[in-house]
N, C-alpha and C positions, 0 to 999 in steps of 0.2 A: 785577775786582780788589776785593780788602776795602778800606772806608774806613775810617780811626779815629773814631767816632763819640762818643767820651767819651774824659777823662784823669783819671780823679780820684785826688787823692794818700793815698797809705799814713796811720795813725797815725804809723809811721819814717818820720823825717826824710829826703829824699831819696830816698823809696820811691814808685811812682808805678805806677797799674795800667792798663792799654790795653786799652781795648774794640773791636773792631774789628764793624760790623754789628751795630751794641747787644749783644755777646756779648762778655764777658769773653776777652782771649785771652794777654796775658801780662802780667808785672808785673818792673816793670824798675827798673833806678839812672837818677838825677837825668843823669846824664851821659850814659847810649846814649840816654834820651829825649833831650836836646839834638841828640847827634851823627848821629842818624838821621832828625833833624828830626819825631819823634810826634807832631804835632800835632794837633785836628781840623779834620778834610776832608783829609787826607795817605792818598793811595791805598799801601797797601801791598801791595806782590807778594809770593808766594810765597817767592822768594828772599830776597826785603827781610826776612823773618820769619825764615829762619833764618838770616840774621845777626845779628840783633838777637838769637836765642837764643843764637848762639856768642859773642856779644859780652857779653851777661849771665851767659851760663856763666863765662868769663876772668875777668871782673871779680868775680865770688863764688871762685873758685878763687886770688886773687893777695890777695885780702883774705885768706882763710882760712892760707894761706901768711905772710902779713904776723903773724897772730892767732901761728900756732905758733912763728914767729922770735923774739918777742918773747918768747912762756911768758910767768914772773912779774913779766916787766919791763916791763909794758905804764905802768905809774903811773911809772914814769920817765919818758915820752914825756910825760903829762899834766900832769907837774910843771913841763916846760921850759917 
């Protein structure tokens, strides 16, 4: 099984990339790294990775969702 071998974070805040076997292998949110526990030395299985990809898909898909709800009203939200 792959290890995670490095975590280093994004320029974006909350952006974090996973090397798994010194190899770049995905680049996730602040929160599946938490909830999937990425750390390094965390053996990841096969499975464990494509959760973590459906998990980071949802999570970019419920933002982008949140992004169109709002339209021009996103500086309201910034004001409160």
């Amino acid at each position: 099984m792959p290890v995670v071998t490095k975590v280093t974070q994004q320029k974006r805040p909350g952006r974090y990339n996973i090397y798994l076997d010194d190899e770049f292998a995905i680049a996730v949110d602040e929160n599946i790294l938490i909830r999937f526990d990425l750390f390094k030395g965390t053996e990841v299985s096969d499975t464990m990775l494509a959760e973590v990809q459906a998990a980071e898909y949802e999570q970019k898909l419920m933002r982008q969702v949140c992004y169109m709800r709002l339209g021009n009203y996103g500086h309201v939200i910034k004001s409160i």
